[in-house]
MARLOGU-505798 format. One record per residue (C-alpha): x, y, z; residue in one letter. Coordinates in steps of 0.5 Angstrom, whole numbers, plus 500, padded with zeros to 3 digits. Layout:
residues N
((X, Y, Z), a)
...
***
This chain:
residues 766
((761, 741, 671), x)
((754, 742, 667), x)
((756, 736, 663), x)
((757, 731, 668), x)
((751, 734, 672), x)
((747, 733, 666), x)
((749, 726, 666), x)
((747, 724, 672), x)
((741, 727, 673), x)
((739, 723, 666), x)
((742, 717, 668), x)
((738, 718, 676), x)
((732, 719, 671), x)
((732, 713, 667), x)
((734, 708, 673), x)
((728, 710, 678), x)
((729, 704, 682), x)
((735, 706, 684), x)
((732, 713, 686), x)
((726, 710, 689), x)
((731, 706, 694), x)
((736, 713, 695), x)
((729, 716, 698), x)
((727, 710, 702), x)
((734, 709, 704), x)
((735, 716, 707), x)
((728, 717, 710), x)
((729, 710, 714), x)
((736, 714, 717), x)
((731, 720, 719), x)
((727, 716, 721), x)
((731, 712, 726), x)
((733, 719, 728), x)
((727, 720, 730), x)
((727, 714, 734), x)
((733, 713, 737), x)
((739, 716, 735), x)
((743, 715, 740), x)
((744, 707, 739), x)
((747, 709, 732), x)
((751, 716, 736), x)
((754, 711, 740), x)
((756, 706, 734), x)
((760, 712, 729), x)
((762, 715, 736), x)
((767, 713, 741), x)
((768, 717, 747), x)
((772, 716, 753), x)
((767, 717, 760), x)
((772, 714, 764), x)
((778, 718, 762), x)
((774, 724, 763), x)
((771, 722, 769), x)
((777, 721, 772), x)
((780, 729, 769), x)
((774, 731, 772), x)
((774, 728, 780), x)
((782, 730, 780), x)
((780, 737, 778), x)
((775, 737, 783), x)
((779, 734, 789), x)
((784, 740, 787), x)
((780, 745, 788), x)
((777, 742, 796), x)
((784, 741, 798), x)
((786, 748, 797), x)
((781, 752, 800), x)
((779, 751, 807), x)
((773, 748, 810), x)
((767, 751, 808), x)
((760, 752, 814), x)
((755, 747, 813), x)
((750, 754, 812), x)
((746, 755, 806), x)
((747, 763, 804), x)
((740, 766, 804), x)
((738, 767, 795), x)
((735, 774, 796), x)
((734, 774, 788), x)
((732, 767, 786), x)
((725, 765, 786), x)
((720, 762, 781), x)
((714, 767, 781), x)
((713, 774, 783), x)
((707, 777, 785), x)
((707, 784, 784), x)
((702, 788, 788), x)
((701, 796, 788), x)
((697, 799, 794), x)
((698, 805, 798), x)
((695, 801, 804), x)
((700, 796, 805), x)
((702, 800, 812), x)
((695, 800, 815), x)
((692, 795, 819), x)
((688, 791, 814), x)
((693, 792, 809), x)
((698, 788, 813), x)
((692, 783, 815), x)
((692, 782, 807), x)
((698, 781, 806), x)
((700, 776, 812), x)
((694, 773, 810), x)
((696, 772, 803), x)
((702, 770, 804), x)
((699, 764, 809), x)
((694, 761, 804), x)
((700, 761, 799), x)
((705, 758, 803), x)
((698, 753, 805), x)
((698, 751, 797), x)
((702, 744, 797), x)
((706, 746, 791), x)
((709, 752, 794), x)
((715, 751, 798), x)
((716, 759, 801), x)
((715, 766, 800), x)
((719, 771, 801), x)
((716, 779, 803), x)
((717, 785, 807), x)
((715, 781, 814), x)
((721, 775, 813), x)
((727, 779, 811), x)
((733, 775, 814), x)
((734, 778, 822), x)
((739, 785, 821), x)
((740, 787, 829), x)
((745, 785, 832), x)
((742, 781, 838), x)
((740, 775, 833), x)
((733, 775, 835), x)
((726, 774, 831), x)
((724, 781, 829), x)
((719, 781, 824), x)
((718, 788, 820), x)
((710, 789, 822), x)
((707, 789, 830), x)
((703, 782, 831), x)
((697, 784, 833), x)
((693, 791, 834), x)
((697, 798, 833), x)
((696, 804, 832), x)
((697, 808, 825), x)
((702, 812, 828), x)
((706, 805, 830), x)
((705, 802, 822), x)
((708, 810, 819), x)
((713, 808, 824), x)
((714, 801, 820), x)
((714, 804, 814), x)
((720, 809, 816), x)
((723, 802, 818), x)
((722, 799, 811), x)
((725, 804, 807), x)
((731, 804, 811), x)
((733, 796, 810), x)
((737, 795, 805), x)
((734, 787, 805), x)
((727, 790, 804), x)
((728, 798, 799), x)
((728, 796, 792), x)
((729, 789, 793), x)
((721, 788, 796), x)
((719, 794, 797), x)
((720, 800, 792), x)
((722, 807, 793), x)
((715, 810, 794), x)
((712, 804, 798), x)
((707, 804, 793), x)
((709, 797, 790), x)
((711, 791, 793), x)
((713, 784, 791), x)
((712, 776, 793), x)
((717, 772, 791), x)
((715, 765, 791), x)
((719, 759, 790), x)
((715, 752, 788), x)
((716, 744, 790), x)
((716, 742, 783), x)
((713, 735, 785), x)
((706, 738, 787), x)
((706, 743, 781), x)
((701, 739, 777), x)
((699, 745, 771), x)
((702, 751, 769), x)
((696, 755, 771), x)
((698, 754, 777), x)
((704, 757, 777), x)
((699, 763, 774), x)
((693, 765, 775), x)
((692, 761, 781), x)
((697, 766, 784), x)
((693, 771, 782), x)
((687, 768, 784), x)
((688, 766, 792), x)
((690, 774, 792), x)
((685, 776, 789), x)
((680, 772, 794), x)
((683, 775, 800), x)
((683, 782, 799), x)
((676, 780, 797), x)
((675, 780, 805), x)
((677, 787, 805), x)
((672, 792, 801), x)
((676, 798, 803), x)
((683, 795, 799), x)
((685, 797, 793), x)
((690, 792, 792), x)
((692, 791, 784), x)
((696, 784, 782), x)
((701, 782, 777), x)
((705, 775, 776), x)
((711, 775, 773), x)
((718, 773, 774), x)
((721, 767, 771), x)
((716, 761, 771), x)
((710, 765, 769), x)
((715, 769, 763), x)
((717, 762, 761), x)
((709, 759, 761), x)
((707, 766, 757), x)
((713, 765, 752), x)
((711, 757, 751), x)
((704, 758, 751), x)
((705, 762, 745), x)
((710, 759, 741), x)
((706, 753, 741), x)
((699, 756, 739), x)
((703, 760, 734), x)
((706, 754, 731), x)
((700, 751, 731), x)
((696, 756, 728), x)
((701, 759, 724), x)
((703, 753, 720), x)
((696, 751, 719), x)
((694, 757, 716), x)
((701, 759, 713), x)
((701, 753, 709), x)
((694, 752, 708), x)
((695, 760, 705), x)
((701, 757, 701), x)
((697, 750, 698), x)
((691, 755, 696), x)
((695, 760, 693), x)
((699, 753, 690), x)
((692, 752, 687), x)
((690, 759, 685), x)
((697, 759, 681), x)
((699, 751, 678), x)
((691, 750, 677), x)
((692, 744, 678), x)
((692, 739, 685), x)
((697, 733, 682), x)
((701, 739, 681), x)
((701, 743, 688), x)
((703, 736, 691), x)
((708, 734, 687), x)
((712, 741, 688), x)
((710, 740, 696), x)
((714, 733, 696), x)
((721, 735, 696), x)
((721, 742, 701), x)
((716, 736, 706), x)
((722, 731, 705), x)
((728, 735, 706), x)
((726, 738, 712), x)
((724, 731, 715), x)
((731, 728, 712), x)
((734, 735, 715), x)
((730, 735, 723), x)
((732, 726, 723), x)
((739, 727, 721), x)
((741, 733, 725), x)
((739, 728, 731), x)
((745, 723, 730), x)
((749, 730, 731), x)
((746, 731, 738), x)
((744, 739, 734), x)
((736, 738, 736), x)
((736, 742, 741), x)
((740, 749, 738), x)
((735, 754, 739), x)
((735, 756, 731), x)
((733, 749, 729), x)
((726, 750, 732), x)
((724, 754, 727), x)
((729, 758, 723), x)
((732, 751, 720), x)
((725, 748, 717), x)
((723, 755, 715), x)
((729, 756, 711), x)
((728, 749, 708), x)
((721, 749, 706), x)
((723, 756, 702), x)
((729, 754, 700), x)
((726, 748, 696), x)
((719, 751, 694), x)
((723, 755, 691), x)
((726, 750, 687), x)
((720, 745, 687), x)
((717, 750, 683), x)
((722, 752, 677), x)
((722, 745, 677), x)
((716, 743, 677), x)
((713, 749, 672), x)
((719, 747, 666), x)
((716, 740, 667), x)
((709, 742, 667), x)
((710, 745, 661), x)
((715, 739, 657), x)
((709, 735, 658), x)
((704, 739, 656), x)
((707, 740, 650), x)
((706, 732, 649), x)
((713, 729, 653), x)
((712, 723, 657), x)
((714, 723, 665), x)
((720, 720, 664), x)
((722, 725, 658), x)
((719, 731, 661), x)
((723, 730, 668), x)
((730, 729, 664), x)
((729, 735, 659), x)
((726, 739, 665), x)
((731, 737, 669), x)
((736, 739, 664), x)
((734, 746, 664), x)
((733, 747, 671), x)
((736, 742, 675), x)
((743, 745, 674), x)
((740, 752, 677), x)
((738, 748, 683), x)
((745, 745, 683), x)
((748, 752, 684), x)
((742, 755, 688), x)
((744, 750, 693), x)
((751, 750, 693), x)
((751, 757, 694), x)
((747, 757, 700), x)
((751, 751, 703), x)
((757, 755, 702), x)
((754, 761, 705), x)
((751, 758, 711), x)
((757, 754, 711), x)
((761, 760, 713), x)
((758, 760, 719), x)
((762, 755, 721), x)
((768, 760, 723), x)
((764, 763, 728), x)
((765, 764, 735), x)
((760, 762, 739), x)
((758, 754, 739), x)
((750, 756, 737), x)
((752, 760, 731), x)
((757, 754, 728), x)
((752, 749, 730), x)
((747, 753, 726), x)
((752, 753, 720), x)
((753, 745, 720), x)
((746, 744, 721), x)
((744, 749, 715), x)
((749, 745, 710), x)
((746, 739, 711), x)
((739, 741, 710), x)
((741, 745, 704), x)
((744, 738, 701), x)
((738, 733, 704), x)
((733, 738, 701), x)
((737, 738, 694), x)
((737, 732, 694), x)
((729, 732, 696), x)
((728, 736, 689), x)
((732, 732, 685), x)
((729, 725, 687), x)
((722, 726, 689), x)
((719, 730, 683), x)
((721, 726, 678), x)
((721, 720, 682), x)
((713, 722, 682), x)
((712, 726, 676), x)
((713, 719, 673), x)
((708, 715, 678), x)
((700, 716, 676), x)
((699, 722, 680), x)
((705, 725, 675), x)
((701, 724, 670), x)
((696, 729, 671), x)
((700, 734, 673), x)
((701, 739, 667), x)
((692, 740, 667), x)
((691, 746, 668), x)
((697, 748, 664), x)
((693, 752, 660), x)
((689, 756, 667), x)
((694, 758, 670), x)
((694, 765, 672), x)
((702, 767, 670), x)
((702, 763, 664), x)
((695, 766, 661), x)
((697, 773, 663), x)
((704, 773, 662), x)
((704, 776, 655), x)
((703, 782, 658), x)
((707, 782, 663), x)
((712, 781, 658), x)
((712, 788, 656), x)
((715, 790, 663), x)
((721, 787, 660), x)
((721, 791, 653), x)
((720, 797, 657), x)
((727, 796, 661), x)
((731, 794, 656), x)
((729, 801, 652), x)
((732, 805, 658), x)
((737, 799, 661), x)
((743, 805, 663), x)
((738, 809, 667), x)
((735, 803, 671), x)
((742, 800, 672), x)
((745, 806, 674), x)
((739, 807, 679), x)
((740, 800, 682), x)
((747, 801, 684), x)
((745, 808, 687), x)
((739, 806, 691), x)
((743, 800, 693), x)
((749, 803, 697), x)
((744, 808, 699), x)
((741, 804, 702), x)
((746, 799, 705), x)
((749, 806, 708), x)
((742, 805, 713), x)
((742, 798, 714), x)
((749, 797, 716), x)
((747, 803, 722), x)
((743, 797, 725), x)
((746, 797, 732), x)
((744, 790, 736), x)
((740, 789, 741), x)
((735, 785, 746), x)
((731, 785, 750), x)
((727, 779, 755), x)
((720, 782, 753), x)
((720, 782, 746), x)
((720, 775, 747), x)
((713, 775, 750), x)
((706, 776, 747), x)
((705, 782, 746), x)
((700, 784, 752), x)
((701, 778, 757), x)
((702, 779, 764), x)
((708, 777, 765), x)
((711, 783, 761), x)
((707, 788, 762), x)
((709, 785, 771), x)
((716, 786, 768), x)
((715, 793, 765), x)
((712, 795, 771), x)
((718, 791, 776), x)
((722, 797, 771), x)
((719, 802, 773), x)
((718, 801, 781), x)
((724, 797, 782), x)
((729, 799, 778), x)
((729, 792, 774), x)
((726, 785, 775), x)
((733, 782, 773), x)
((739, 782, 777), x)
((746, 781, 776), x)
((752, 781, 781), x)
((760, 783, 780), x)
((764, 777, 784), x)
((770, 780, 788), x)
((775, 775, 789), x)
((783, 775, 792), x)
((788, 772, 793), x)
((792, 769, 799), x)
((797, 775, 800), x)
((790, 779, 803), x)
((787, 774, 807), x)
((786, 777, 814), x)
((787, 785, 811), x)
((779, 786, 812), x)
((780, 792, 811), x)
((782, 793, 804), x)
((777, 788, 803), x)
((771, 791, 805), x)
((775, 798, 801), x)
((774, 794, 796), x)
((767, 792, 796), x)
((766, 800, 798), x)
((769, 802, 791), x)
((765, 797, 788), x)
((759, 800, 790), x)
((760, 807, 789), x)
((761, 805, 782), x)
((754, 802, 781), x)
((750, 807, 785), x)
((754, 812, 780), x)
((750, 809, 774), x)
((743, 812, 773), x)
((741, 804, 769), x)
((744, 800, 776), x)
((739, 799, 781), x)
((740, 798, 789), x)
((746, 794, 790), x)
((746, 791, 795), x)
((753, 787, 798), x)
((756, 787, 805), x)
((757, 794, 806), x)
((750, 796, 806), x)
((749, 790, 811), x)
((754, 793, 815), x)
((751, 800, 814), x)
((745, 798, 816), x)
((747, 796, 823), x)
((747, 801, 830), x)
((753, 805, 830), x)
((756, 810, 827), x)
((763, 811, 823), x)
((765, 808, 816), x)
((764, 800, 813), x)
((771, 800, 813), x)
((772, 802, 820), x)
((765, 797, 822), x)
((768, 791, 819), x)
((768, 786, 825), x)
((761, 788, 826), x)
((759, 781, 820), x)
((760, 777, 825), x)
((755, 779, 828), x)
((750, 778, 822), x)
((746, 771, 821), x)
((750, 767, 818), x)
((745, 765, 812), x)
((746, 773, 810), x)
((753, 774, 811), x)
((754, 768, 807), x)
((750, 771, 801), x)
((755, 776, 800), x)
((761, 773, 803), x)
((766, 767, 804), x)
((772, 768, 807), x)
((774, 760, 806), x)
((773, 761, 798), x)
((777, 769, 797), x)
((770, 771, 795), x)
((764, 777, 795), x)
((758, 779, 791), x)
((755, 786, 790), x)
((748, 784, 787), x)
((744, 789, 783), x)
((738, 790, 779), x)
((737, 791, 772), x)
((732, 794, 767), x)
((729, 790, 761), x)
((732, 796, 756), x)
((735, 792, 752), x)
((743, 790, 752), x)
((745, 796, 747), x)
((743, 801, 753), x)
((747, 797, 758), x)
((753, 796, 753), x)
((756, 803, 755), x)
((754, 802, 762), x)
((758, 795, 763), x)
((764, 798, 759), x)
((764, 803, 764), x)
((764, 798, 770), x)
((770, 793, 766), x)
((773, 799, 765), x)
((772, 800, 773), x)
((774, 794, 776), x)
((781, 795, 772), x)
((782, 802, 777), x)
((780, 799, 782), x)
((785, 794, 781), x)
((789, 798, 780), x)
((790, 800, 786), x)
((788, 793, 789), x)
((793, 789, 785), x)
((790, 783, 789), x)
((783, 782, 786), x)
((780, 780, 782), x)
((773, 782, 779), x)
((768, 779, 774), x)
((762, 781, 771), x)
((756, 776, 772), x)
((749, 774, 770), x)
((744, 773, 765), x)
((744, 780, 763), x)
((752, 781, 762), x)
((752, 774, 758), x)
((747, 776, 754), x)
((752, 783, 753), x)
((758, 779, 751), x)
((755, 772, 747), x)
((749, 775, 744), x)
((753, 781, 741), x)
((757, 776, 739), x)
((751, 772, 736), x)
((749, 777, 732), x)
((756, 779, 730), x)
((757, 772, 728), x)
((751, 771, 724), x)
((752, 778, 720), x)
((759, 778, 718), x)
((757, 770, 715), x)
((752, 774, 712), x)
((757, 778, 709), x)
((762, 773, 707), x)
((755, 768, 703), x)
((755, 774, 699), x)
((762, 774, 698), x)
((762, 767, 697), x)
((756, 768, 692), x)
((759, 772, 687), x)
((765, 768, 688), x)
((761, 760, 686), x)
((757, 764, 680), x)
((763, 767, 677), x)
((766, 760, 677), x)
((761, 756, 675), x)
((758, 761, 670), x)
((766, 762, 668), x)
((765, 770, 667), x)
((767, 775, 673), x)
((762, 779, 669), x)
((756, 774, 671), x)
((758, 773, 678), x)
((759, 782, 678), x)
((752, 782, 676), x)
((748, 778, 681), x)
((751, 783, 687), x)
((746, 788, 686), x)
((739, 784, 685), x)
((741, 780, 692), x)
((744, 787, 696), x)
((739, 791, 694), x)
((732, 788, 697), x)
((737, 787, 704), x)
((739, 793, 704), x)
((732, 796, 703), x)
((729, 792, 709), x)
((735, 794, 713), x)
((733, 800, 712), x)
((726, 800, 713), x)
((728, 797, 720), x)
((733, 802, 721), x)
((727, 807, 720), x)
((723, 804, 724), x)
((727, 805, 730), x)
((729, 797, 730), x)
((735, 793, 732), x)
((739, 788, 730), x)
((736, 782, 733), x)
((737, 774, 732), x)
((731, 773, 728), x)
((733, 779, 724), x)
((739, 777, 722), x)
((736, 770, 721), x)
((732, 772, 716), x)
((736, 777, 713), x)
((740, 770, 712), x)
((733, 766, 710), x)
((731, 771, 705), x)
((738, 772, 701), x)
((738, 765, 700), x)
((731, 766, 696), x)
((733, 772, 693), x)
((739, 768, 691), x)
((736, 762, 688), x)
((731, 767, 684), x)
((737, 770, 681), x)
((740, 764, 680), x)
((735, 761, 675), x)
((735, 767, 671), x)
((742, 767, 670), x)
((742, 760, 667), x)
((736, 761, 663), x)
((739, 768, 660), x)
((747, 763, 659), x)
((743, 757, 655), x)
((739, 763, 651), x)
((745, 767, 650), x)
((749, 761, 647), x)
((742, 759, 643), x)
((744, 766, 639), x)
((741, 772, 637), x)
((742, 779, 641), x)
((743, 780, 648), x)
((736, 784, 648), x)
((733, 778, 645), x)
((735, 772, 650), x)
((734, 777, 656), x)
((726, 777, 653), x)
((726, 769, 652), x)
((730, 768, 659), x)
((724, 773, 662), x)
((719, 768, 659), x)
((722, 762, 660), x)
((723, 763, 667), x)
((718, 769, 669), x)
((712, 765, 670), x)
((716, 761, 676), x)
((719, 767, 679), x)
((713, 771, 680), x)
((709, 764, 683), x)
((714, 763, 689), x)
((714, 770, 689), x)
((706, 770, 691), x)
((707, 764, 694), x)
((712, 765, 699), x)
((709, 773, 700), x)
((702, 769, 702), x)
((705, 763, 707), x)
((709, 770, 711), x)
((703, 775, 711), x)
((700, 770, 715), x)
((704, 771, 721), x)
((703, 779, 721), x)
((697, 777, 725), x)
((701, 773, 730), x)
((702, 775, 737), x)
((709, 775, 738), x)
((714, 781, 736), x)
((718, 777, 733), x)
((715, 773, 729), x)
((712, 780, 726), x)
((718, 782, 725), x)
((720, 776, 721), x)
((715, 775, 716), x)
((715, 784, 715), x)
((721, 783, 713), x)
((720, 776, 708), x)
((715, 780, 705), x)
((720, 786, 704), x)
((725, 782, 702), x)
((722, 777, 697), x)
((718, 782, 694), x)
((723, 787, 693), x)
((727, 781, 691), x)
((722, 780, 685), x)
((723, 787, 683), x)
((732, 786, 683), x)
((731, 780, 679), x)
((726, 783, 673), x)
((727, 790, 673), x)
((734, 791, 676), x)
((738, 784, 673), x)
((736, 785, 666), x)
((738, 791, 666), x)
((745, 790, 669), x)
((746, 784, 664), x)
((744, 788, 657), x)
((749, 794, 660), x)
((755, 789, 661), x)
((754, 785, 654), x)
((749, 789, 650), x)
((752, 795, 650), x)
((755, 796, 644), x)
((749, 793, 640), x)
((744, 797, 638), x)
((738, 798, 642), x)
((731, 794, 640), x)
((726, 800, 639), x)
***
């Protein structure tokens, strides 16, 4: 395989042309993917719209004919709004507390962009007459009058836990935008904030406090800060990266020329992925150009560090990019084959996010190989390349790493020991890491200290959560007309939410009906819903489509502390079927999605981890044809895993998305680094001499590079400590963990492993 390798490069090298058109070809294609990519998905892809219009329509028809005429009502949504204003006072049931707050809610609903808001005093009409019947006295009233209302609120189920805490302490605003007037987003913010602020300014002895949260407000904070720290970040991250480059090459040609292929691969990869209609997977934001740019710098920089040194030993371009090549390009090769065939495996998942991810990965590995393998010779061999090798002589690595290299004299004197070590501390530490359990929660994905989290926190505590979800009751045609059973049903049901501590307020017909004058069970009362509005009663009922909700609120504590709590409620639904053979339930929103997909997501991502290193050792084994070899490069790359898992077990941390991608980032750089030594340690090895010999030679040969990318990629991470985001801390902690601990696995540990396998039984240098 090397030798065909070999052969190919030197002839790519000696027919430039040929390469110069193989860059300019495929960087038109990203182009056009840039542009317009859809006039070349329609010509490679042919689909069928008519057919599949047709499936759809006579599907659809088949679900109208079989259910009966629906009511031309629109069911009141007590769950969906746009924002929320959160407001704490204890005043809210005196008269100029509710002054206030009729006041804020009319200049709110004055604001062209906002189309309602729904508070304590427009909950739907709960009597049995059907009459406007607004919660607070219009005009004056006694203080005795507001206590009185105040009894009355804390007794509606529309209005307790659903607009007014339990103390009454806390109240909310749920506003709903018309979209056509917004016209900033600071509107759907502050402004909010600002008009309530103006009036309570009117009223001095008021202590009202406001908070915005809700939907929009958490999507505006989240956008926000993605956009300045992308912006921000990658200008400092790279600006690090290109003085650190400066520092360490002493040389501008040089920084530039390492640069071209990971910037090319990257903007090869975003181009190409667009043909695929793969742009928008969440990962390919930003974990797929990062993991590009570091997987090419990598290479980039071997590359770039033997090529410097051929040509300044007196080589031309073209001589010093074939010879360069030659040494290091095959490393490159198996880098990249390696993480290819790893990401590659995350094309078995099950969720389509993960698989799409995988795709895209591939393709990027081999766009940013082929980046590497055309674009530094290629400009190694133009006049900025022939400047490249100054500063050779300056270099901080080359200069001092005479001294270094006694680091390796000092391994190779107590080899056994350290190896035996490595492997000690490696299992040790995966026995931590693999205790990482997943997790998620809605407010790590905000900044740290907007307003928008801290409104969600405080919703958590008053309310019992600011996030709803809702169990869908439905059965068959044999129940229909036994209201009884049905609304035993819903009764079971929302026994068995009130029984969990973490559930907040359900709310479903029984409540509604327990609400009404009267005495005596729900299941007694049935016949009394229709004398609800229908608006309402269609909220949580339809007896046309076989179908209840119960809704409920939910705490942001993270997934992994509602995963017991919603197995229970699965496990639940099959009791309560049990005895109701004809139903059917079903678990919903955005809260139990994320339970089932997202453990499924990270799951995907982590046993693909698993399976890249597995895959890893399988490739080096073969293309080095030595199980020995393949054996000895699984604790270099385990082990700074296996650290950073266990740091972050330690650290009270979860499985997360992020943490599994850059799990994913950091082993691809670990193993290219791994890589590079193994080549290097093969080619001295076959050049003769002791094992201790050629393991002093490959440190030499291959030291210099490693310990640039080292400080190279450790300077582009730290950058991004200061970033206001949690999850982009915890990605570039764990970079810097892994890749520094990863420099140690590859100078210390592998040198080690490689003299106890093949050196064992000659005799140690002294």
């Amino acid at each position: 395989m090397r030798y065909w390798f070999d052969k190919l490069t030197a002839w790519l090298v000696h027919h430039t042309w040929f390469m110069a058109i193989t860059v300019v070809i495929i960087t038109l294609i990203a182009i056009q993917g840039y542009r317009n990519p859809a006039s070349v998905r329609q010509f490679l892809i042919r689909n069928q719209p008519a057919e599949n219009q047709a499936s759809d329509n006579r599907r659809d028809e088949a679900v109208r004919t079989n259910r009966r005429q629906a009511p031309n009502v629109e069911a009141v949504d007590l769950t969906r709004g746009d924002a929320i204003l959160v407001i704490d006072s204890k005043k809210f049931f005196t008269r100029d507390g509710a002054k206030a707050l009729q006041s804020i809610v009319e200049r709110l609903e004055g604001l062209d962009y906002v189309s309602n808001v729904l508070w304590m005093d427009k909950v739907p009409i709960l009597n049995i007459f059907g009459l406007p019947e607004p919660l607070y006295p219009r005009g004056e009233a006694s203080p005795q009058r507001y206590a009185a209302v105040r009894d009355k609120a804390l007794k509606n189920p529309l209005v307790i836990g659903q607009l007014l805490s339990d103390s009454g302490e806390t109240t909310i605003l749920v506003i709903r935008f018309d979209w056509l007037f917004v016209r900033s987003d600071q509107e759907c913010t502050d402004k909010l904030k600002e008009v309530a602020q103006s009036v309570v300014a009117e009223y001095p002895d008021l202590d009202f406090r406001f908070q915005v949260t809700g939907a929009v407000p958490m999507y505006v904070a989240a956008i926000r800060s993605q956009q300045a720290n992308v912006v921000k970040y990658q200008l400092i991250g790279y600006g690090m990266i290109a003085l650190m480059a400066l520092i360490l090459f002493r040389g501008f040609s040089a920084v530039l020329v390492c640069a071209l292929a990971p910037a090319l691969g990257v903007f090869w990869t975003l181009g190409v992925i667009r043909y695929l209609n793969l742009e928008r997977n969440p990962f390919n934001d930003v974990v797929l150009p990062v993991m590009l740019a570091l997987v090419g710098l990598t290479d980039g920089v071997h590359l770039m560090v033997q090529i410097r040194k051929l040509r300044s030993e007196g080589m031309s371009g073209r001589q010093a990019a074939i010879e360069g090549i030659r040494e290091v390009g095959f490393a490159c090769f198996l880098t990249s084959l390696t993480t290819a065939i790893g990401f590659g495996s995350l094309y078995l998942a099950h969720h389509a996010v993960v698989r799409e991810f995988g795709y895209c990965c591939v393709i990027g590995v081999v766009l940013t190989f082929i980046a590497v393998i055309l674009a530094i010779p290629l400009a190694c061999m133009t006049p900025l390349g022939s400047r490249i090798h100054i500063g050779q002589d300056k270099s901080l690595i080359e200069k001092h790493l005479s001294r270094i290299s006694l680091l390796i004299d000092w391994v190779l004197k107590r080899p056994r020991a350290i190896t035996y070590i490595s492997c000690v501390a490696t299992v040790a530490c995966l026995y931590f890491a693999l205790q990482l359990q997943p997790d998620e929660r809605n407010v790590d994905k905000l900044p740290g200290g907007s307003e928008a989290a801290a409104g969600m926190t405080y919703m958590d505590k008053a309310f019992g959560g600011l996030e709803f979800g809702e169990i869908e009751i439905r059965w068959n045609e044999d129940v229909e007309g036994d209201a009884v059973e049905v609304m035993q049903v819903i009764t079971d049901v929302d026994q068995m939410l009130r029984n969990e501590a973490l559930i907040g307020h359900p709310l479903g017909l029984k409540n509604l009906i327990d609400a009404l004058p009267g005495e005596g069970l729900a299941t007694e009362r049935f016949s009394m819903i229709e004398l609800l509005p229908p608006p309402l009663k269609r909220a949580f009922y339809r007896p046309e489509e076989n179908l209840a909700r119960v809704t409920f609120r939910i705490q942001d504590l993270g997934i992994a502390k509602y995963s017991e709590v919603f197995g229970r409620i699965e496990a639940g639904f099959k009791t309560i079927q049990e005895n109701h053979p004809n139903f059917s339930f079903e678990l919903k929103g955005s809260a139990a999605w994320r339970w089932r997909n997202l453990f499924q997501v990270v799951m995907d991502l982590a046993s693909s981890l698993g399976s890249a290193a597995f895959i890893i050792f399988v490739v080096l084994a073969v293309a080095y044809r030595s199980f020995w070899m393949g054996l000895a490069s699984i604790v270099p790359n385990a082990f700074p895993l296996a650290l950073t898992g266990t740091v972050l077990y330690w650290a009270g941390q979860s499985l997360e998305i992020v943490t599994v991608c850059a799990f994913t980032i950091c082993l691809g750089i670990a193993v290219d680094d791994t890589i590079h030594f193994l080549t290097r340690f093969e080619q001295e090895r076959l050049d003769g001499g002791t094992v201790a010999a050629a393991l002093r030679r490959s440190f030499v040969g291959v030291g210099s590079a490693l310990i640039m990318t080292t400080v190279i990629l450790i300077a582009g991470f730290s950058t991004v400590l200061m970033s206001d985001s949690r999850d982009h801390r915890i990605f570039a902690v764990m970079g810097v963990l892994t890749i520094s601990t990863a420099l140690l696995g590859d100078l210390i540990f592998l040198p080690a492993i490689l003299w106890f396998i093949y050196g064992r039984n000659e005799k140690k240098d002294s």
